[in-house]
N, C-alpha and C positions, 0 to 999 in steps of 0.2 A: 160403727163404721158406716161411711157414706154409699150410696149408690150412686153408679156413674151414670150420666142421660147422654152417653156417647152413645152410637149405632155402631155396632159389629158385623160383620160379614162371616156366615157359617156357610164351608161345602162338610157336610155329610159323606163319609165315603165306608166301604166294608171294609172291616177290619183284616188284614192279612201276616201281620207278623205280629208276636207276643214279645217286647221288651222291658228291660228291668232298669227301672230309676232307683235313683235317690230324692227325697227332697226332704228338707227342712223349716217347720210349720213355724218359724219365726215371722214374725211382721214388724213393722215399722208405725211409729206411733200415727203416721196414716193409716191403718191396716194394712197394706202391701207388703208383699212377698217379700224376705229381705234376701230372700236366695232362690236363682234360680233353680229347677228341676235338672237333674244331672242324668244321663244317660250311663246305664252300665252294660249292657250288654244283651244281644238275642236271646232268645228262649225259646230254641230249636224244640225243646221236649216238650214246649204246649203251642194248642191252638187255639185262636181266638174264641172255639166253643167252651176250652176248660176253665175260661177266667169267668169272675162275676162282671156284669156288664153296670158300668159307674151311671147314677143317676143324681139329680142334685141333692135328691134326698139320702146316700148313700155316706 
């Protein structure tokens, strides 16, 4: 898989609500995502302290 030499733009922000996706680790013979991340729903019974915090090594 290639690296992109695009520039991204990141704002950092705290975390405030826990949500539940779906996604599907299919890619495309470029390696990209062949599906987006689906949104499922809140998750009132946790806070951002119960989750593990994702890192790229993760």
């Amino acid at each position: 898989m290639g690296h992109s030499t695009e520039t991204v733009d990141v704002t950092l922000v705290e975390p405030e609500l826990v949500t539940e996706v779906g996604v599907d680790v299919a890619r495309d013979a470029s390696g990209r995502w062949r599906h987006t991340a689906r949104w499922h729903r809140p998750r009132h019974d946790l806070s951002p302290a119960d989750t593990t915090r994702w890192s790229p090594a993760n």
